[in-house]
C-alpha positions as CSV (number, residue, x, y, z in Angstrom):
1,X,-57.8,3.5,-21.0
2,X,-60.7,2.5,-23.0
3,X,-64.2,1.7,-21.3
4,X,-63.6,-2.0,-19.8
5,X,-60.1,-1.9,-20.3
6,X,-58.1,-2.8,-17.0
7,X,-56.4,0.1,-15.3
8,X,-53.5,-2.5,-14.0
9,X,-51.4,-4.7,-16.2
10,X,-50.7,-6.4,-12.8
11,X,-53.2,-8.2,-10.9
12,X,-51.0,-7.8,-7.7
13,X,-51.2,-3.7,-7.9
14,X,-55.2,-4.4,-7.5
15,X,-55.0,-6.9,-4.6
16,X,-52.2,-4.3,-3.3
17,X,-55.2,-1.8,-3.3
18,X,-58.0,-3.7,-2.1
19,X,-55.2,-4.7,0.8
20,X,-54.6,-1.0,1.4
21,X,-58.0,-0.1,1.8
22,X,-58.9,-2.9,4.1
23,X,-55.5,-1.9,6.5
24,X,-56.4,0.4,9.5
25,X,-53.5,2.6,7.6
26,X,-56.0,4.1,4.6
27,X,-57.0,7.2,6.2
28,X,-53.5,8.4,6.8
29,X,-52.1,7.9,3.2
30,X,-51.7,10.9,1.6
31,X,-50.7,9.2,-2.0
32,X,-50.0,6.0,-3.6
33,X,-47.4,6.3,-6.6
34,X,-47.1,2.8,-8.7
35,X,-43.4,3.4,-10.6
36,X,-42.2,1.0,-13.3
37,X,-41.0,-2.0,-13.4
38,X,-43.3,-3.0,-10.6
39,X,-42.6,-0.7,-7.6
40,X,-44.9,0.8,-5.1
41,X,-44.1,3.8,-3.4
42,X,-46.5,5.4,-0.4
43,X,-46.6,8.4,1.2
44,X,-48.3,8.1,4.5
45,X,-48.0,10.8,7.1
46,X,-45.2,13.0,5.5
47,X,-43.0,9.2,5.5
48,X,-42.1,7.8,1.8
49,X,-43.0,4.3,2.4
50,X,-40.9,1.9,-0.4
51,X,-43.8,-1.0,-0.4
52,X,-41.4,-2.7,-3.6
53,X,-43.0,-4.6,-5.8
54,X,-46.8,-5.9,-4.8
55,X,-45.5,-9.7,-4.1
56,X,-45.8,-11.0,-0.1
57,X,-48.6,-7.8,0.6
58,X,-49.9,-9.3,3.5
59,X,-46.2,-9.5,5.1
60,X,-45.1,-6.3,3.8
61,X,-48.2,-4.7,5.9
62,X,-47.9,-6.5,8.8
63,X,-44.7,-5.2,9.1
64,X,-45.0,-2.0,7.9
65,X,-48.1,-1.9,10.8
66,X,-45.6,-2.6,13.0
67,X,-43.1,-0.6,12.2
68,X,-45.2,2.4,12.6
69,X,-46.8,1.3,16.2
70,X,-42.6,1.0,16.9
71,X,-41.7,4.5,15.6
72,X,-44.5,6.1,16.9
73,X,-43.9,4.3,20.3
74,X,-40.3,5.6,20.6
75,X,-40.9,8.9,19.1
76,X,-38.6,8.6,16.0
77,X,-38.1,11.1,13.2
78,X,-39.0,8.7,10.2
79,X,-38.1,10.1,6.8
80,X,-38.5,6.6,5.2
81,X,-39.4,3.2,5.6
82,X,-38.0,0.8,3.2
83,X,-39.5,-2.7,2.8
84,X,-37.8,-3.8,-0.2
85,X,-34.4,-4.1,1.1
86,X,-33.6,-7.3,3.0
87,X,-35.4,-9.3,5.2
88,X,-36.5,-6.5,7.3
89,X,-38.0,-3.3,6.9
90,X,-35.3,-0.5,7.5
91,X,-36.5,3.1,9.0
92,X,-34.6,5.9,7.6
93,X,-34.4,9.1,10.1
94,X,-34.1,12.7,8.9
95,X,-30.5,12.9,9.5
96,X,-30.2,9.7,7.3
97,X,-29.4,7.3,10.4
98,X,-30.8,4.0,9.0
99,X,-32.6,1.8,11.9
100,X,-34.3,-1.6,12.4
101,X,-37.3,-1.4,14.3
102,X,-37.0,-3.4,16.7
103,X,-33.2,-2.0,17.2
104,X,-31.4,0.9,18.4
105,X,-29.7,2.9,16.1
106,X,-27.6,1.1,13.4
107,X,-24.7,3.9,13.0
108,X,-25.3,2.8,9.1
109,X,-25.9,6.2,8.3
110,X,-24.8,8.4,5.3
111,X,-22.8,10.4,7.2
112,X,-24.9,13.4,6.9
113,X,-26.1,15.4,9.4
């Protein structure tokens, strides 16, 4: 990257950014990986956080917000939190039981224990 050259090709990953710093979140993530085409993947707490691609941020952070009030609230084992999946964000446990947040556990898991 030459001098005034923009680090980003998309706009989004720097309003994703400026978003992440401005979040209550920043102090606990530990790294921020920006994967092609378009994907955002944090890791916040020893949790891989699956942001997707940086398009509805402000939802996506709202949610993720509460999704970690919820899992910290009930005292759950996240291993992962995918927000690119669906309409809602999906918490994956360390025995690979997938979960809503605002549900009990699904039984979706992979089987593995």
């Amino acid at each position: 990257i030459g001098i005034g050259e923009d680090f980003f090709s998309d706009a989004r990953e720097l309003e994703f950014l400026s978003t992440l710093q401005d979040m209550q979140l920043v102090d606990q993530v530990e790294k921020v990986r920006f994967e092609k085409p378009q994907r955002i993947v944090i890791m916040y707490n020893d949790i891989v956080i699956r942001f997707g691609q940086p398009n509805d941020i402000i939802h996506k952070f709202t949610d993720l917000d509460a999704v970690l009030r919820e899992i910290e609230k009930k005292g759950v084992k996240a291993q992962e939190i995918i927000l690119d999946e669906g309409q809602n964000p999906i918490v994956v446990t360390g025995n690979g039981q997938r979960i809503s947040p605002d549900a009990k556990e699904s039984g979706k898991g992979t089987g593995e224990n």
